[in-house]
C-alpha positions as CSV (number, residue, x, y, z in Angstrom):
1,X,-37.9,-8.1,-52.6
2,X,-39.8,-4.9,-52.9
3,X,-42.1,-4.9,-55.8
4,X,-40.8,-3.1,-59.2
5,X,-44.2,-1.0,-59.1
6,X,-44.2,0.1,-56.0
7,X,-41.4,3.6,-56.6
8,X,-42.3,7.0,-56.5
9,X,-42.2,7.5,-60.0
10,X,-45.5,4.9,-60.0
11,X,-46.8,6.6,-57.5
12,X,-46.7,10.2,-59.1
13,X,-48.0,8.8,-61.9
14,X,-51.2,7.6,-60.1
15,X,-51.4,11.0,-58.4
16,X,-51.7,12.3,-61.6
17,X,-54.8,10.1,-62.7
18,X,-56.7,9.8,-59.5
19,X,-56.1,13.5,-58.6
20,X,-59.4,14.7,-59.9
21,X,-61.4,12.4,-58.0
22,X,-59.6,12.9,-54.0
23,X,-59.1,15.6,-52.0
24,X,-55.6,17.1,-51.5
25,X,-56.1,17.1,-47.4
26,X,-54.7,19.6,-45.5
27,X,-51.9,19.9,-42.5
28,X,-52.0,21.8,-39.4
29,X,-49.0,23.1,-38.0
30,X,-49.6,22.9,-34.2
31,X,-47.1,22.8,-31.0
32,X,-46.8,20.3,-28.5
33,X,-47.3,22.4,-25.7
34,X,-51.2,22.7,-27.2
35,X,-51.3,19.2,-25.7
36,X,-49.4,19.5,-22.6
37,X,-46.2,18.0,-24.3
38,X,-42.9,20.2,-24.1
39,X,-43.0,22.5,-27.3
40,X,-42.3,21.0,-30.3
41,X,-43.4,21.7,-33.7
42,X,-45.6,18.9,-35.3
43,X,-47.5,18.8,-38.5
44,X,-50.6,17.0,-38.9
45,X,-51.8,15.8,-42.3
46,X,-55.4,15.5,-41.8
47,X,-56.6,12.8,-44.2
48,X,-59.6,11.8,-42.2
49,X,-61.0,15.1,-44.3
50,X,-60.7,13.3,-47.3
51,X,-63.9,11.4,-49.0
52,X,-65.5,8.5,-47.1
53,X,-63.4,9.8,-44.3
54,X,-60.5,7.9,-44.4
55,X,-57.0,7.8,-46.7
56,X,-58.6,4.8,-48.3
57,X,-60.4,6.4,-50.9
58,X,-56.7,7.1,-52.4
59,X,-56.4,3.4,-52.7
60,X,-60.1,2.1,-54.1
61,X,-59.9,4.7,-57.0
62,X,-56.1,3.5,-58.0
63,X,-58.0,0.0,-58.3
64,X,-61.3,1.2,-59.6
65,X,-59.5,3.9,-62.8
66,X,-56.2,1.1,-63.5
67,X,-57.9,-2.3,-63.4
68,X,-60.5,-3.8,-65.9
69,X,-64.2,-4.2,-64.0
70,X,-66.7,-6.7,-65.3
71,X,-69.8,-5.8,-65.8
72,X,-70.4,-7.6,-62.0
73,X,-68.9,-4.8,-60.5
74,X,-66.2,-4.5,-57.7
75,X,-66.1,-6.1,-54.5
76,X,-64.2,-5.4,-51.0
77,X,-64.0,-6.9,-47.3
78,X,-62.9,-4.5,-44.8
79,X,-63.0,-3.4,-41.2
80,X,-64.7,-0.4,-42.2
81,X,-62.9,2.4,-43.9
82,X,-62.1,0.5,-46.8
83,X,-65.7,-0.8,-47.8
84,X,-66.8,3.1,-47.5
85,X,-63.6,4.5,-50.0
86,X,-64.4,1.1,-52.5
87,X,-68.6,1.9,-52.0
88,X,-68.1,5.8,-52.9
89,X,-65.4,5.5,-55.3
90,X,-68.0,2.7,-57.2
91,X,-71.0,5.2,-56.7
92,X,-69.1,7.9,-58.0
93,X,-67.8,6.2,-61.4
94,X,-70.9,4.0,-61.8
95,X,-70.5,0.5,-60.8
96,X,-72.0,-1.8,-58.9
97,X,-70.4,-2.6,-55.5
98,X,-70.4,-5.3,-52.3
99,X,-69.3,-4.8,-49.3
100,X,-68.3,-7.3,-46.3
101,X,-67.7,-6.2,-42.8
102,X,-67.3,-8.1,-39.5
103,X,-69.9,-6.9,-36.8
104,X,-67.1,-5.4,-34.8
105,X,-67.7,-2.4,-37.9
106,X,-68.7,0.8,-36.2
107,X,-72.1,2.2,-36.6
108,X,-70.7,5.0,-38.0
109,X,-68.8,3.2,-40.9
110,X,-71.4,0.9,-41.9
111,X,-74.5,3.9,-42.3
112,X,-71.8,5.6,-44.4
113,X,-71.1,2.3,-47.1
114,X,-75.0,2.5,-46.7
115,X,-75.1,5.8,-48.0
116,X,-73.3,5.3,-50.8
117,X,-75.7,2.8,-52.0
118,X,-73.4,-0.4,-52.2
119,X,-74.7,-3.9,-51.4
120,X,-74.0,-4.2,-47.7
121,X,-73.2,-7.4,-45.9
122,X,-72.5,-7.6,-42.3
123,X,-70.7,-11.0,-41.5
124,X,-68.2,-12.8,-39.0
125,X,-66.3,-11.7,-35.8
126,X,-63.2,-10.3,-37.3
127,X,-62.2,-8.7,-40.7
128,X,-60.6,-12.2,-41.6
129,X,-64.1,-13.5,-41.5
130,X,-65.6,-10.4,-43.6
131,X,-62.5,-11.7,-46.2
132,X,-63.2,-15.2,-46.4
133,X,-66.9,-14.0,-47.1
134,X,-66.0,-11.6,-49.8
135,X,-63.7,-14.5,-51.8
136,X,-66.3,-17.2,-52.1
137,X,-68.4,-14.2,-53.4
138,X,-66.1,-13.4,-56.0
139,X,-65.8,-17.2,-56.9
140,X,-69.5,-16.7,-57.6
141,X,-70.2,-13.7,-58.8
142,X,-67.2,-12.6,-61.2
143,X,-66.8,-9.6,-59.5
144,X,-63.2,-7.4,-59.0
145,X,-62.0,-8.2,-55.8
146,X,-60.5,-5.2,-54.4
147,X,-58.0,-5.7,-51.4
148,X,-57.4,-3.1,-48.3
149,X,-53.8,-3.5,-48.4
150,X,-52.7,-6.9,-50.7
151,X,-52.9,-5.4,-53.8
152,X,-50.3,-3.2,-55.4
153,X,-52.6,-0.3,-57.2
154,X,-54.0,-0.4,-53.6
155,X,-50.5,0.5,-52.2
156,X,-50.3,3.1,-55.0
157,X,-52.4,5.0,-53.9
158,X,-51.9,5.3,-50.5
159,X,-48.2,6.2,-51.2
160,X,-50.0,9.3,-52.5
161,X,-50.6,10.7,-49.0
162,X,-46.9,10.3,-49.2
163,X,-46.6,12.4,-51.9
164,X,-48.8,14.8,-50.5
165,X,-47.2,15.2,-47.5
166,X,-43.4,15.5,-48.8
167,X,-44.7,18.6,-50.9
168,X,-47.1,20.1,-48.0
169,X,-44.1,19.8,-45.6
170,X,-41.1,19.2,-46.8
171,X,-38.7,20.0,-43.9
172,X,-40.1,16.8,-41.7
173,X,-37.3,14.4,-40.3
174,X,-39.9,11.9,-39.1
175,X,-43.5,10.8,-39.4
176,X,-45.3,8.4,-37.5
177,X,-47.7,6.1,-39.3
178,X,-50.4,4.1,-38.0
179,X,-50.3,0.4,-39.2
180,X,-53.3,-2.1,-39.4
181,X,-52.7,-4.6,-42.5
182,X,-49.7,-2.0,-43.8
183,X,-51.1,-0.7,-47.0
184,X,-50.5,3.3,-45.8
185,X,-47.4,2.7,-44.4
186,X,-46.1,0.6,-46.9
187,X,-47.3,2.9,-50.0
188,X,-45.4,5.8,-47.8
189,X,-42.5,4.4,-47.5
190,X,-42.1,3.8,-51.3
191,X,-43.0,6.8,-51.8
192,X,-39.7,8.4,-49.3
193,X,-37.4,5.6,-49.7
194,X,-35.6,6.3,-46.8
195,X,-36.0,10.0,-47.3
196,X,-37.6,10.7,-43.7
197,X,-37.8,8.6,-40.4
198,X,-40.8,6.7,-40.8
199,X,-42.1,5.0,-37.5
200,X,-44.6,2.6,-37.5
201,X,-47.5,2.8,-34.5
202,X,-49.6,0.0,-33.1
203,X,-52.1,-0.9,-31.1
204,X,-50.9,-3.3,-27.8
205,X,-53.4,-5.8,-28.9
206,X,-53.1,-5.8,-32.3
207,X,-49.7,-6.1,-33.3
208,X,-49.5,-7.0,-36.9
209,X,-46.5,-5.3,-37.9
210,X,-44.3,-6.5,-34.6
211,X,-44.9,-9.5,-35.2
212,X,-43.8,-9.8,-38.9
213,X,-40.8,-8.1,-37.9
214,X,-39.9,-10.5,-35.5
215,X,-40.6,-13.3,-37.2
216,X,-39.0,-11.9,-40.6
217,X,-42.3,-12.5,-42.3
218,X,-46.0,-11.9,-41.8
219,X,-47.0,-13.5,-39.0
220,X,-50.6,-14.3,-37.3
221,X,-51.1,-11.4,-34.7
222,X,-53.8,-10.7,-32.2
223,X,-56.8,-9.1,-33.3
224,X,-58.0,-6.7,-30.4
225,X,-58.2,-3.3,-29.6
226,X,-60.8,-0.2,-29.8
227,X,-59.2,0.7,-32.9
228,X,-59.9,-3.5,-34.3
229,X,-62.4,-2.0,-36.8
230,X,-59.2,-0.5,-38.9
231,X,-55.9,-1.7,-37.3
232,X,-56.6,-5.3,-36.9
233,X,-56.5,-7.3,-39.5
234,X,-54.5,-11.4,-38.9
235,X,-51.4,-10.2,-40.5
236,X,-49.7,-7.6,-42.9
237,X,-49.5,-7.9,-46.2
238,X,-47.0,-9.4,-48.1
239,X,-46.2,-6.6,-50.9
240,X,-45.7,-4.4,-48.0
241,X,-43.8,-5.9,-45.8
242,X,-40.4,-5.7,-47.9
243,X,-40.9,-1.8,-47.9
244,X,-41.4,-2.4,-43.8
245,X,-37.6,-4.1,-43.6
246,X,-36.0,-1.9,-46.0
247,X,-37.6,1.7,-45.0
248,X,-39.9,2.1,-41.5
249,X,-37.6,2.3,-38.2
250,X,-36.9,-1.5,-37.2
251,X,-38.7,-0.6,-33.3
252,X,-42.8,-0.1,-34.0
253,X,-44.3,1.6,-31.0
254,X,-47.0,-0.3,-29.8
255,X,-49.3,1.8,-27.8
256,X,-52.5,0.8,-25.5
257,X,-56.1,1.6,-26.2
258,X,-56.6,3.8,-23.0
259,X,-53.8,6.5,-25.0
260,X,-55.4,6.0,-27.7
261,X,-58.7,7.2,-26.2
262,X,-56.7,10.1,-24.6
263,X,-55.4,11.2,-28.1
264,X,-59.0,11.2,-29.6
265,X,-60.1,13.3,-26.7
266,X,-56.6,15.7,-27.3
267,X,-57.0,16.3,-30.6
268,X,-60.9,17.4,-30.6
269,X,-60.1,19.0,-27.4
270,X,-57.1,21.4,-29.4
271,X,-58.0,21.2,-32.8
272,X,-62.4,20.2,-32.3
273,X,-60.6,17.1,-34.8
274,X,-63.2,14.0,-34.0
275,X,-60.3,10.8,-35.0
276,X,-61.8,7.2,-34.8
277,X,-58.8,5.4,-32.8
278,X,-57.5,3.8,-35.7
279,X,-56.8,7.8,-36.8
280,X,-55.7,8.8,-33.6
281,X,-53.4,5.9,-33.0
282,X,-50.2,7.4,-34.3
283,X,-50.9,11.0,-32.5
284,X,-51.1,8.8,-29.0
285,X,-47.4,7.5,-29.9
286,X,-46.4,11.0,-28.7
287,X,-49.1,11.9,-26.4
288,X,-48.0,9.1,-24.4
289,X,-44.5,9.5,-24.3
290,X,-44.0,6.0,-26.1
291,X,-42.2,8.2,-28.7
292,X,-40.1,11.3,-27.6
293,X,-38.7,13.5,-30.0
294,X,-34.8,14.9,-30.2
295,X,-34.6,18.5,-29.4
296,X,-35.4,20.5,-33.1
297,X,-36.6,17.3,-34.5
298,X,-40.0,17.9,-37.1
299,X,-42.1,15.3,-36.6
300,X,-45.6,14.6,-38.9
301,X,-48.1,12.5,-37.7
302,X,-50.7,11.4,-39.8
303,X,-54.4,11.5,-38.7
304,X,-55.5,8.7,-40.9
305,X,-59.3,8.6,-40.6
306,X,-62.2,10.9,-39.1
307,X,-65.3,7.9,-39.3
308,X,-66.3,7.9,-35.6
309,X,-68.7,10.6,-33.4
310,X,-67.3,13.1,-30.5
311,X,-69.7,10.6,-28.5
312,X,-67.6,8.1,-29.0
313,X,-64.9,9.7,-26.7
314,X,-66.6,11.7,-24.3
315,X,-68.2,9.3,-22.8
């Protein structure tokens, strides 16, 4: 059963009080024939613009500006992109702020939690690990725990991009979504309801959402992949996952990391857009053909997260 907070009347209303502290990020109307498809118009929400580089800060000030923090502070385990939006949302209101990440974090997402001056602890193989660390902390310490994607002011605010999106293009009929533990797609798809096609994108070796589908619940998954530092956690979430059955197209495309490495290199090739896989992971659904548009269909894609280098592509 889908959660009674989780509509797109909450969801305005959390626009409405985190609005002064995001960016509203921008689209870019493009053509598939820039990227050697057949033309096709496609609109690209470019949220890896948005602070700490990733959608995620939508999510940590939701939790940060609606929920009661003890004087310990806030605390978050994440692949990445979450720990930076919890650590800069924290540094920017005030609070005190710990961070967990596995080692499989990229450089480029652990200097920026760095930067933001939030307590920093690198731990474990997999994001599961960095999670287990971050709840016998909490047990200690007092502190707010602050889920990536199990937590409904968390799925709040990602809905936002939703939001966004609906107003910035209004004429879509589909939008592919990249899915790790579910939180973006999930908040999306209570924020249309069914209103567009919403099709959910996967790595190969980390397919979370698949498997819950198959299964009819959340499910273990593998935990692989280039883009494993964003789309890989053990399983979706279970607040999402009702939104999943009733809303996002039954068939996720799963799609392997050598497109998603061909996407990266496509869009700062067209656009001079530098993705980290997990943000180009939805854009290689159509690069590689694993998703092929009817003829007039206007497809969105959402570019979910910039943290990476142009280095990390050209290599």
């Amino acid at each position: 059963m889908i959660d009674s907070h989780l509509t797109s009347d909450a969801i305005r209303a959390v626009h409405s009080r985190i609005a002064p502290h995001i960016r509203r990020t921008p689209v870019v109307a493009v053509d598939g024939a820039d990227f050697g498809l057949a033309p096709m118009p496609l609109t690209l929400k470019l949220e890896l613009l948005q602070h700490s580089g990733s959608f995620k800060a939508r999510g940590a000030f939701t939790n940060l500006l609606l929920r009661d923090v003890p004087a310990a502070g806030v605390v978050a385990a994440s692949g990445g992109n979450h720990g930076a939006a919890v650590a800069y949302a924290a540094m920017k209101l005030g609070m005190p702020a710990k961070i967990f990440v596995p080692i499989v974090s990229s450089p480029a997402k652990i200097a920026r939690i760095r930067s933001y001056g939030a307590d920093l602890v690198v731990t474990g193989e997999r994001y599961a690990d960095a999670l287990a660390a971050s709840e016998a902390y909490v047990a200690e310490s007092g502190a707010l725990p602050v889920h990536a994607f199990e937590q409904i002011e968390t799925l709040q605010g990602q809905g936002t991009v939703g939001l966004e999106f609906a107003a910035q293009a209004p004429d879509l009929d589909t939008l592919l979504v990249a899915v790790g533990g579910g939180g973006l797609i999930g908040g999306i798809a209570a924020w249309y309801a069914g209103g567009v096609k919403l099709i959910a994108v996967e790595p190969t070796l980390a397919p979370t959402l698949t498997n819950a589908l198959a299964a009819g619940h959340p499910v273990d998954a593998a935990t692989g992949s280039i883009a494993a530092d964003s789309l890989a956690p053990r399983r979706v979430g279970e607040l999402m996952f009702p939104l999943a059955q009733a809303y996002v197209a039954p068939q996720v495309i799963l799609v392997t990391d050598d497109a998603i490495r061909l996407a990266q290199t496509a869009l700062w090739d067209a656009l001079r857009i530098v993705a980290e896989p997990g943000g180009a992971t939805a854009f290689a659904a159509l690069l590689s053909g694993q998703y092929q548009p009817a003829l007039g269909e206007r497809v969105g894609v959402l570019v979910c997260g910039g943290n990476s280098t142009a280095v990390d592509f050209t290599r």
